[in-house]
N, C-alpha and C positions, 0 to 999 in steps of 0.2 A: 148491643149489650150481650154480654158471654157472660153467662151462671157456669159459676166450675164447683166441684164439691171436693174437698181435699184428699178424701178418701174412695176417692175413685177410680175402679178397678179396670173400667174400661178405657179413658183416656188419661194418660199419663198426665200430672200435672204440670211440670217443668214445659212438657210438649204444647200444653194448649197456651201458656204463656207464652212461651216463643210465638207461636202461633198469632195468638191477638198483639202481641209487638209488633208482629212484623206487617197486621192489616193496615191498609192504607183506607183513613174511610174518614169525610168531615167529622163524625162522632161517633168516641167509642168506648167501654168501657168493662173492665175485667172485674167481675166481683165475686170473690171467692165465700163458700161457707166451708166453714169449718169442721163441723159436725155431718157432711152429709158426705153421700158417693155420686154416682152417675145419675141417680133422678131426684137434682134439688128440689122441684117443684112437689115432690107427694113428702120426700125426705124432711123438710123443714117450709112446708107451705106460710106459714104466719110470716116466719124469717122474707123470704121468697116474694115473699107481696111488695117489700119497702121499696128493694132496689125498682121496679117496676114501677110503681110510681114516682118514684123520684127520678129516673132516667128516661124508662120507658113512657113514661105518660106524655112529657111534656112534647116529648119528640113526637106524639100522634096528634096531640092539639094543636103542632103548630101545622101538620099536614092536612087540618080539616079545610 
């Protein structure tokens, strides 16, 4: 999972998209916020949590 924030000054958006397009990976997922830059997780922490448990969780329960 790739947290991107749109307004982020350190990696180009368009670039990280290309980017996770072009990962080759059984699971994967691009999820942008809109309101944040380079640090989603302090930027919009409550937002930050969902994707996480909705992609990221199930992916670690299923490797317990």
């Amino acid at each position: 999972m790739v947290c991107a924030g749109r307004h982020d000054f350190v990696v180009n958006a368009e670039l990280a998209a290309k980017w996770c397009e072009d990962v080759r990976a059984p699971c994967k997922q691009l999820v942008w916020f809109d309101d944040a830059g380079h640090v989603v997780m302090t930027e919009e922490p409550g937002k930050f949590l969902v994707p996480l448990l909705r992609y990221a969780q199930p992916l670690a329960e299923r490797g317990r």
